[in-house]
Each structure stands twice: as structure tokens, then as C-alpha cells.
C-alpha positions in Angstrom: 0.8 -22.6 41.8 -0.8 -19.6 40.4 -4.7 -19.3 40.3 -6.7 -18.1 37.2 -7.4 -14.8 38.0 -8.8 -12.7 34.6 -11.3 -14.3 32.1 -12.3 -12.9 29.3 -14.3 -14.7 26.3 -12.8 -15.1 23.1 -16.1 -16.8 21.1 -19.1 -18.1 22.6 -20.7 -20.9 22.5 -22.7 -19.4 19.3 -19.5 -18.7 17.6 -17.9 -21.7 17.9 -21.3 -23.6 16.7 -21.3 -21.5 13.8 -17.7 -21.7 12.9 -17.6 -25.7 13.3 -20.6 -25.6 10.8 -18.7 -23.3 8.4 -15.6 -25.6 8.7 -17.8 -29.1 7.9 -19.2 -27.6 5.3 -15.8 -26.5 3.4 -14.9 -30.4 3.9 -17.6 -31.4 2.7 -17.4 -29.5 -0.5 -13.2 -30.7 -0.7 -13.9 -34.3 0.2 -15.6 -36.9 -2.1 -18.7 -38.3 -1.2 -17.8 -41.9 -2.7 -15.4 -42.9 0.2 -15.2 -42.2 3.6 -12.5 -39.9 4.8 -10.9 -41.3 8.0 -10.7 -38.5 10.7 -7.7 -38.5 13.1 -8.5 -36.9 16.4 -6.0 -35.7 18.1 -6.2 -36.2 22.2 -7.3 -35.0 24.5 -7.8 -30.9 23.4 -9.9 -31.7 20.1 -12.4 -34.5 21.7 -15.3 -31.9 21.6 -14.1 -30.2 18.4 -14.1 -33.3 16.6 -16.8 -34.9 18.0 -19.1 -31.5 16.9 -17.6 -31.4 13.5 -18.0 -34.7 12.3 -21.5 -34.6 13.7 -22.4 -31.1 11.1 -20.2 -33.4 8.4 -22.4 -34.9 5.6 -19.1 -36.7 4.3 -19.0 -40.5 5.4 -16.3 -41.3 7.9 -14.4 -43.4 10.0 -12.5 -42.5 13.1 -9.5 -42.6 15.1 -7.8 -41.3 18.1 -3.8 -40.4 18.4 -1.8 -38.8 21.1 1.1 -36.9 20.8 3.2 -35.3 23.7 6.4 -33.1 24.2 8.3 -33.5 27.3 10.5 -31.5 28.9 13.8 -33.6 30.3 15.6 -30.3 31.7 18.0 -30.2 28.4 15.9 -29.8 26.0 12.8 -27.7 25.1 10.9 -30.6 24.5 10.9 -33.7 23.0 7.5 -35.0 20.9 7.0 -38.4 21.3 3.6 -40.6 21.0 1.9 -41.7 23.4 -1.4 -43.4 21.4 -1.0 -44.6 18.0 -3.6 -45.2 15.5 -5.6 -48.6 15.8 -5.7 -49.0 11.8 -4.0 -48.4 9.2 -4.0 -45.3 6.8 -2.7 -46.6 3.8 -4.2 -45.5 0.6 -6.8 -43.5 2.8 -8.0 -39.7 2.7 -7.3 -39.0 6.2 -8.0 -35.5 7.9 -6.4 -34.3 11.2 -8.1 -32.8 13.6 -6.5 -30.5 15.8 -7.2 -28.3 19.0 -4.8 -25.4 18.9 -1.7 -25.0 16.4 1.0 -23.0 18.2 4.5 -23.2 17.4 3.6 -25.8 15.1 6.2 -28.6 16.3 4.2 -30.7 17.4 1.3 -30.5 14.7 4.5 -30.6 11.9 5.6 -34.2 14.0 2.2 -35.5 13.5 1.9 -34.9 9.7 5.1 -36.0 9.1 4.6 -39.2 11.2 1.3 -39.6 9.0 2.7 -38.9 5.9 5.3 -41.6 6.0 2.1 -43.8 6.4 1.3 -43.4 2.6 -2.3 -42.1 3.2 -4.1 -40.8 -0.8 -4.0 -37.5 0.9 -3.6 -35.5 4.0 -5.5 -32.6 5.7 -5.2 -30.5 8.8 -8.3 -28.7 10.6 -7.6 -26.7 13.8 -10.0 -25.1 15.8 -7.8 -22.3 17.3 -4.1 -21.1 15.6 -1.8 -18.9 17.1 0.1 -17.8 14.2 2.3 -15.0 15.9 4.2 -18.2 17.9 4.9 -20.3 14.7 8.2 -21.7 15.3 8.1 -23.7 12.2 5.8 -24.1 8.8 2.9 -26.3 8.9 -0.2 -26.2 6.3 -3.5 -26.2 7.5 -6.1 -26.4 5.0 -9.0 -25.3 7.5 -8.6 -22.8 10.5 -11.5 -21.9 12.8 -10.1 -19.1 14.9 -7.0 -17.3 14.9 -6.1 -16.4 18.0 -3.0 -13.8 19.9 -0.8 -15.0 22.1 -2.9 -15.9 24.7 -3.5 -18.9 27.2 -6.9 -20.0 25.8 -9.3 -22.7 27.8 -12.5 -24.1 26.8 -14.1 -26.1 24.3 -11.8 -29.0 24.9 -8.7 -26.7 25.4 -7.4 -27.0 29.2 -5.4 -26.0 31.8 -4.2 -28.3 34.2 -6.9 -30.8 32.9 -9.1 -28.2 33.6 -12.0 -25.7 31.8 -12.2 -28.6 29.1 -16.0 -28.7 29.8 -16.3 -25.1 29.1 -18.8 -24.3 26.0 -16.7 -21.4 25.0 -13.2 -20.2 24.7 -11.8 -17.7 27.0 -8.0 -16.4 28.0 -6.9 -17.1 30.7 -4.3 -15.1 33.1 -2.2 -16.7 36.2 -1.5 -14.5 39.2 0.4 -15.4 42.2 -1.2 -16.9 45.1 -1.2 -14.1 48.0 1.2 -14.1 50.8 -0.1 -14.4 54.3 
């Protein structure tokens, strides 16, 4: 297994805060006030995202937590499948997703459409980081906080291995062979 071997800060801590507020503030101005919008988090990458943004939201909520994950079977490139579903229904509700990184977009596109077929009054998509140079396939997302090269990024929820969630910025990554002895 390779070790992390170059770091180098995408946003800081600052950045991020100011972003997030940025982003809350465009829902808040889109949503209206009269009922709550239900906020789907998606695990585990957008815990500290979410939990940030809906604290700088002035819109009433309610929340929930799905988990989506793509596994490799040696045949395929990956099949999405869910792991968590929602614990109420959607029906009839505004519901925004909030996401940690879109990338090739599969697995975001999965989600909406798995939402979708829920008959929610509308749907949105925020993402905190989008690597638009990987799309694979089309997905809207109505709010974007960074936009990001092809880069392993960690931080701010985003891991590797589980780890560097904790991190209160976002940096790249790079793996490197362990040394031969």
C-alpha cells in the first residue's frame, strides 16, 4: 500500500467557511420559507459539509441520511447499489441532496434518479467539490462549491482509506510506493 507522500492545500479552512456560507445563502434565496425543505445527506464524505451548511441555512429543514456505494466484482467497473435508504418518505416534499464530491457522475446520476422515482415537489443537488474534467455522464447540479482537477482530494469529510476526514481543509493527495529495503 502506497503512503501519502505530497500535500498540497486546495482551500482552507477560511475558504471553505466562506463558500458553505455563500452556498446557504443561494438556497435560501431559491427555497421558500413556508415549508421545510428535507436535506438528504449523502454518507459518509458530506457529514461535515452538511452539517455546516444547514447550520448557515435560515430555511427550515428536516433531515436524512442515505448511502450509496459502487462495487467492483472483477467484471465490471462498478456496480452502484444502496447501502442506507431514507427513513421517511419524500413524497410531495422539496428535498435537496447534499453531496461531497461529483466525479464521473454515476453515482450522483443513480441517486437522483432513485429519488426522482420517489415523486418528491422538486429536486436539488449541492456538492461541495466537482471534478468536471472526469464527467462520465450528465448530472445537474444546481449549487457547486469548488471545482476541482483531477486530483485525489482529502479533507473536510472527503477521505482516503477512512482517513483525513477530520481535516478542516481540502488538500490533494499523491501515493508513492513504499521503499524497498
Amino acid at each position: 500500500m502506497g503512503l501519502p507522500l505530497s500535500k498540497t492545500t486546495l482551500f482552507t479552512e477560511d475558504q471553505i467557511h466562506k463558500r458553505v456560507s455563500e452556498l446557504a445563502r443561494d438556497i435560501d434565496a431559491d427555497h421558500r420559507i413556508d415549508e421545510p425543505l428535507h436535506v438528504v445527506v449523502a454518507l459518509k464524505g458530506s457529514f461535515v459539509f452538511a452539517a455546516d451548511l444547514i447550520r448557515a441555512m435560515r430555511t427550515p429543514l428536516t433531515l436524512d441520511f442515505i448511502a450509496i456505494g459502487s462495487y467492483a466484482d472483477g467484471t465490471t467497473a462498478g456496480e452502484i447499489q444502496l447501502q442506507k435508504d431514507l427513513d421517511s418518505s419524500i413524497e410531495g416534499r422539496p428535498v435537496l441532496i447534499v453531496e461531497d464530491i461529483v466525479d464521473t457522475g454515476r453515482t450522483l446520476r443513480y441517486l437522483q434518479d432513485l429519488l426522482r422515482a420517489r415523486s418528491p415537489k422538486s429536486l436539488r443537488t449541492v456538492c461541495l467539490t466537482t471534478k468536471p474534467s472526469r464527467r462520465a455522464v450528465e448530472v445537474t447540479v444546481e449549487y457547486v462549491g469548488f471545482e476541482v482537477g483531477d486530483h485525489f482530494i482529502v479533507g473536510y469529510g472527503l477521505d482516503h482509506g477512512e482517513r483525513y476526514r477530520h481535516l478542516a481543509h481540502i488538500t490533494t493527495i499523491e501515493e508513492t510506493r513504499e521503499p524497498r529495503r
